[in-house]
C-alpha positions in Angstrom: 0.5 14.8 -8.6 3.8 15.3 -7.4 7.3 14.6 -10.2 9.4 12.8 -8.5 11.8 11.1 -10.6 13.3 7.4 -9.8 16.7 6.0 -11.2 17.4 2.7 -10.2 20.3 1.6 -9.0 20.8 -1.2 -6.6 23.8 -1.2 -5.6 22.9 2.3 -3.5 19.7 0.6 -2.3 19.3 -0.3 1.4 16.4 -2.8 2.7 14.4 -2.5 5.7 10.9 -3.8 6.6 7.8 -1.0 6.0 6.4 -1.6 9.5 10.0 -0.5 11.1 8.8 3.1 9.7 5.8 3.1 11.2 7.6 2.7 14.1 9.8 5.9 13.9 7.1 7.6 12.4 4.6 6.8 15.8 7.1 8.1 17.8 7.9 11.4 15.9 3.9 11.8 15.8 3.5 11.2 19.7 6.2 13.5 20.5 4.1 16.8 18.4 1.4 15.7 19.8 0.4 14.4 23.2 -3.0 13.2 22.0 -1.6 10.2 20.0 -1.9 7.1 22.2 -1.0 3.3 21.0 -3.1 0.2 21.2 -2.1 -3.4 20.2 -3.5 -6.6 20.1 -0.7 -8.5 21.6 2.0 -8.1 18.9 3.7 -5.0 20.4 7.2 -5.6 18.7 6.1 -7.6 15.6 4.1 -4.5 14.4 7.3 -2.0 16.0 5.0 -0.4 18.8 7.7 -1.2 20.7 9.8 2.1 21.0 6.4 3.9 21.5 5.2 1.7 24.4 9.0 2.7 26.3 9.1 6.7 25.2 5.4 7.1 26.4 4.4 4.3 29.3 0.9 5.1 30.1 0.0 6.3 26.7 0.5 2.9 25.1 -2.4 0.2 25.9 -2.0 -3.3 25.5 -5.6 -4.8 24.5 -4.6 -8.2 24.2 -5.7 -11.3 21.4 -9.1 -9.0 21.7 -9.4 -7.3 18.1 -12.7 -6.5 18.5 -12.1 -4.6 21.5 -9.0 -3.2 19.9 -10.6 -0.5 17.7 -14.1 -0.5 19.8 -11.6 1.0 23.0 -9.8 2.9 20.2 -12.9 4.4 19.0 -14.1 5.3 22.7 -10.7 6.8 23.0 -11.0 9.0 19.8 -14.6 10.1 21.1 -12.8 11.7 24.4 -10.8 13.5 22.1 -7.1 11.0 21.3 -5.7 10.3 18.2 -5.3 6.2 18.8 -3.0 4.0 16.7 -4.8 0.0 16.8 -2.2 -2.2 15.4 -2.4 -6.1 14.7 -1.6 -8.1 11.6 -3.9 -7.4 8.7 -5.4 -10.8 8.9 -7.2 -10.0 12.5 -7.8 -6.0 11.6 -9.6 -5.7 9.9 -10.1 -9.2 9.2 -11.5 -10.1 12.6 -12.7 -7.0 12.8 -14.5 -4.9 10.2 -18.1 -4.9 12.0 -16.3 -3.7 14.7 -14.1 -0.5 12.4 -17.3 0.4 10.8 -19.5 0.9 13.5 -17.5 2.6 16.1 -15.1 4.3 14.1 -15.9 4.8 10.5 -19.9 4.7 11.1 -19.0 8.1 14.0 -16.0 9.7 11.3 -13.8 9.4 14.4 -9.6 9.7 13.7 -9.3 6.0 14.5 -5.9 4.8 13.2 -6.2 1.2 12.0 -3.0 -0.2 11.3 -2.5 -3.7 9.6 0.9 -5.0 9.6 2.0 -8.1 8.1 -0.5 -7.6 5.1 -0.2 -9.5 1.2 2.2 -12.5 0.2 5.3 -10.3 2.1 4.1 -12.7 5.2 6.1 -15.7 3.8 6.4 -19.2 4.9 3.1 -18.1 7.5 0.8 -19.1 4.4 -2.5 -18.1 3.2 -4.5 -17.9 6.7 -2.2 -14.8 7.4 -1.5 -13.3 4.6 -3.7 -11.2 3.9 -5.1 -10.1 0.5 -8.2 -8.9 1.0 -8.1 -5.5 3.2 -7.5 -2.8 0.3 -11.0 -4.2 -1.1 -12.5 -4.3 2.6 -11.4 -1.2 3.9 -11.8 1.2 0.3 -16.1 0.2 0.4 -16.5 1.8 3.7 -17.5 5.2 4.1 -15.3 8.2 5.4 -12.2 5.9 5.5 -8.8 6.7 4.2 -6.4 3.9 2.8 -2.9 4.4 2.5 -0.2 1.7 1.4 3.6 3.1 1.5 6.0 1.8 -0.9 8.7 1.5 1.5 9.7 2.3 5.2 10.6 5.9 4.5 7.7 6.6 3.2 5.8 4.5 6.0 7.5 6.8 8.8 6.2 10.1 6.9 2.8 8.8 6.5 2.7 7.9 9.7 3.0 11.1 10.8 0.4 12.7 8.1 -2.5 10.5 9.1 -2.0 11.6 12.8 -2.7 15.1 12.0 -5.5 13.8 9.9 -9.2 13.9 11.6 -10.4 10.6 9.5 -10.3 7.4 10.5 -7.6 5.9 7.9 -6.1 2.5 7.4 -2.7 1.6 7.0 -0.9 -1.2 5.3 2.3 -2.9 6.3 4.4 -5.6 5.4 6.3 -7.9 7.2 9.7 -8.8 5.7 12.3 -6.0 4.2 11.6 -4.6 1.2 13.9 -2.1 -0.9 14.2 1.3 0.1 14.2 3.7 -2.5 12.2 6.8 -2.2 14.6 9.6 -1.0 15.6 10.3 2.1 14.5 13.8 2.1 11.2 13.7 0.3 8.5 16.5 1.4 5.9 15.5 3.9 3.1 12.7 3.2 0.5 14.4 1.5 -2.8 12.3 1.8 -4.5 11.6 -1.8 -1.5 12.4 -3.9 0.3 10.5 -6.4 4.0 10.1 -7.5 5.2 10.4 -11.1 8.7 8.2 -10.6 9.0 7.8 -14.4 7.3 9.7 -17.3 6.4 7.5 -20.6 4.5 7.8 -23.4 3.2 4.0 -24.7 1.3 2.7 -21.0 0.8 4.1 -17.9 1.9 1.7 -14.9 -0.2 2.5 -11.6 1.1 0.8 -8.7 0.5 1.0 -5.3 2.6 -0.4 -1.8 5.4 -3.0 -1.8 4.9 -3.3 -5.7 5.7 -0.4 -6.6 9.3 -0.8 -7.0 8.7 -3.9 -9.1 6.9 -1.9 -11.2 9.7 0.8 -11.6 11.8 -2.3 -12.9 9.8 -3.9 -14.9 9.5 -0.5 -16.6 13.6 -0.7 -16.8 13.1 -3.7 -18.7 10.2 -2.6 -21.2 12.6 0.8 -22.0 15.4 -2.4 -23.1 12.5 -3.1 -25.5 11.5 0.6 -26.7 8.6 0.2 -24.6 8.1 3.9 -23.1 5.8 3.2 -19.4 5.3 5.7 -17.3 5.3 4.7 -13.4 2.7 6.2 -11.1 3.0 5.6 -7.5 -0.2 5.6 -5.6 0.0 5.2 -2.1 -3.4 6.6 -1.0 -5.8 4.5 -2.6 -8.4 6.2 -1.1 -9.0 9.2 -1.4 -8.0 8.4 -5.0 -5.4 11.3 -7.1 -8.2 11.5 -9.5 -6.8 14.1 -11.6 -2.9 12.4 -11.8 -4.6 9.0 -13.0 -7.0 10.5 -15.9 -3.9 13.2 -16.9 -1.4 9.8 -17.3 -4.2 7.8 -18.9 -5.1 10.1 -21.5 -1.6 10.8 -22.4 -0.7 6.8 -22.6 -4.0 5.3 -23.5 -3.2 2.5 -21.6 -3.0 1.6 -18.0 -2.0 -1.1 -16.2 -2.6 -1.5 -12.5 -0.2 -2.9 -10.0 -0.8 -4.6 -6.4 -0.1 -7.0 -3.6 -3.6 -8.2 -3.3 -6.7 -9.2 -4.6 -7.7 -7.9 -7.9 -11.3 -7.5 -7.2 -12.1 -4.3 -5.4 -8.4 -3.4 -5.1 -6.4 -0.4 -6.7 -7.2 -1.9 -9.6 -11.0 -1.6 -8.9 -10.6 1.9 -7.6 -8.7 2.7 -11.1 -11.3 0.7 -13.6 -13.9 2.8 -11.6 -12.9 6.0 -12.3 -11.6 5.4 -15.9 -14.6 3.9 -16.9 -16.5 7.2 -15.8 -14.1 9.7 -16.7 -12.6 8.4 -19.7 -12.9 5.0 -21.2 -9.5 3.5 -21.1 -8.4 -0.1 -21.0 -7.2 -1.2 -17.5 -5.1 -4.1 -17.6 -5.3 -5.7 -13.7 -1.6 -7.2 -12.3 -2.3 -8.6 -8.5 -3.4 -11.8 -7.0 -6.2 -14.0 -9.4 -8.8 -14.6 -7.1 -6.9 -17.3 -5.1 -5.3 -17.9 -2.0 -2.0 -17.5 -0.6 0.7 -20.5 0.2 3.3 -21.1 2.2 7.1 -19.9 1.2 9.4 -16.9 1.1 7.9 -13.9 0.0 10.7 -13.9 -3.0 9.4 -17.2 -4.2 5.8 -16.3 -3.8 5.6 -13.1 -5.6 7.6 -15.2 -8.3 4.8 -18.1 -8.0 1.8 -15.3 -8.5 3.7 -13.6 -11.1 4.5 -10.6 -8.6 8.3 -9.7 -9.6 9.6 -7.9 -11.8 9.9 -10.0 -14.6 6.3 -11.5 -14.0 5.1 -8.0 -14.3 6.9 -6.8 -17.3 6.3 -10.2 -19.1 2.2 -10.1 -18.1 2.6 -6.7 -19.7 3.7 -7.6 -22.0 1.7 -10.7 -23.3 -1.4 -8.1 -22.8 0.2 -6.0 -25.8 0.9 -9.5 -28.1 -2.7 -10.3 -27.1 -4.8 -7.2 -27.7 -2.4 -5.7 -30.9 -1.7 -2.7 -28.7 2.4 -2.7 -29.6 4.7 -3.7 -32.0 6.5 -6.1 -29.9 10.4 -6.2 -31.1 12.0 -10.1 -30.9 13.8 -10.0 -27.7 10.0 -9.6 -26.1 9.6 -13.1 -25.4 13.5 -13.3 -23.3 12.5 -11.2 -20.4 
């Protein structure tokens, strides 16, 4: 686990879509290393493959609506020794195309990058057929692959980067619209399967992952107003899991509460109940989408809908304490 402390304050924060990162962080990894080639179903400048397809020409292929063929091509490429990038929206890979990502890429541990922009309720007014809250759950169950969801696009360019040095086929999440940046500029490289202490706290331990991670630093903000102490983990590699950052938070706090833009079952939150439950018996409280689908909106008035903002999250927190006994909740609980 890395310390690396978060102070909030907004009027300092810029915004940017995740997936723009990816795109600065392709490029830097296909300058170091001429093995990284690009493939895209078709959406070249939606998922920012743009400025990679015009710095490298023949090194970017464009597959066409053809997911299937996306990572199988990717995969052949990866057996004749490339690093390949496959990017669509998370709805069509590895929606379309899990069959596909398991038996040519996963199934042979090849370094296939499958990269799923436009994933969770951050798709908007498209509504539920593309927004996509399933692929944490689908791509965590298969073997050998790595799943990694950056916070924001700073952290999305360095990850990018890290998984192209990496030999394991790996999945990474995007979102569509622009989200708050906030980690620092000049954090160290992307380490794969390490977690971020932002805040340290004594009474829960918050474990987010992706674009909800800095509604999570807020709604922790909010609990402190209450003498509410939360610490904030930050996990963007949900698989390979920071085992030892997650038990050493949980049995200081006692508590945990997990945090994500998905589908509770077989999410983070999954990943977290799993471990707990076999390491040390803690209770896991579960923040993310309740087994439903998606609708149509902007993603401000969506994550508000399912509960997703900042407020929803410190106020499901904190009904969870009023419910179990687990804090003496002072008055001005109920006003967040």
């Amino acid at each position: 686990m890395i310390d690396l402390a978060i102070e909030l304050d907004e009027r300092d924060l810029g915004s940017e879509p995740i997936r723009a990162g990816f795109g600065r962080g392709l490029v830097t990894a296909g300058e170091r290393d001429a093995r990284v080639v690009a493939l895209c179903a078709d959406l070249t400048e939606s998922t920012q493959m743009h400025a990679f397809r015009e710095r490298f020409g023949a090194r970017f292929i464009q597959v066409g609506v053809a997911e299937q063929n996306l990572v199988t091509v990717a995969a052949g490429l990866a057996r004749s020794g490339r690093i390949p990038f496959a990017t669509s929206y998370a709805a069509f890979s590895p929606g379309r195309n899990w069959e596909q990502i398991k038996t040519t890429a996963s199934m042979n541990d090849l370094p296939v990058k499958v990269v799923g922009s436009h994933s969770g309720l951050n798709v908007g007014r498209d509504g539920a057929t593309h927004q996509m809250l399933e692929d944490i759950a689908l791509m965590r169950v298969m073997p050998n692959m790595v799943v990694i969801a950056p916070a924001d696009s700073r952290e999305a360019e360095r990850a990018t980067v890290a998984i192209a040095a990496d030999d394991r086929p790996t999945y990474l999440r995007l979102a569509r619209d622009s989200t708050p940046t906030f980690l620092p500029k000049d954090a160290s490289p992307f380490q794969i399967g390490v977690a971020y202490r932002l805040r340290t706290g004594g009474d829960l331990s918050i474990v987010a992952t992706g674009t909800l991670t800095f509604g999570a630093l807020k709604a922790a903000e909010m609990l402190a107003k209450l003498g509410i102490s939360a610490e904030v983990l930050h996990v963007p590699t949900i698989k390979p899991l920071d085992r030892d950052a997650i038990l050493e938070s949980a049995s200081k706090t006692g508590r945990v509460v997990t945090i994500e833009e998905g589908q509770i079952a077989g999410g983070l939150g999954g990943a977290v109940a799993e471990l707990l439950s076999s390491e040390l018996p803690t209770p896991v409280f579960r923040i993310g989408v309740q087994d439903r689908f998606g609708e149509s909106g902007s993603p401000e008035e969506l994550l508000r809908e399912f509960g997703l903002d900042a407020q929803g999250i410190a106020r499901a927190i904190l009904a969870r304490l009023e419910r179990t006994g687990e804090g003496d909740l002072p008055p001005a609980a109920s006003s967040i």
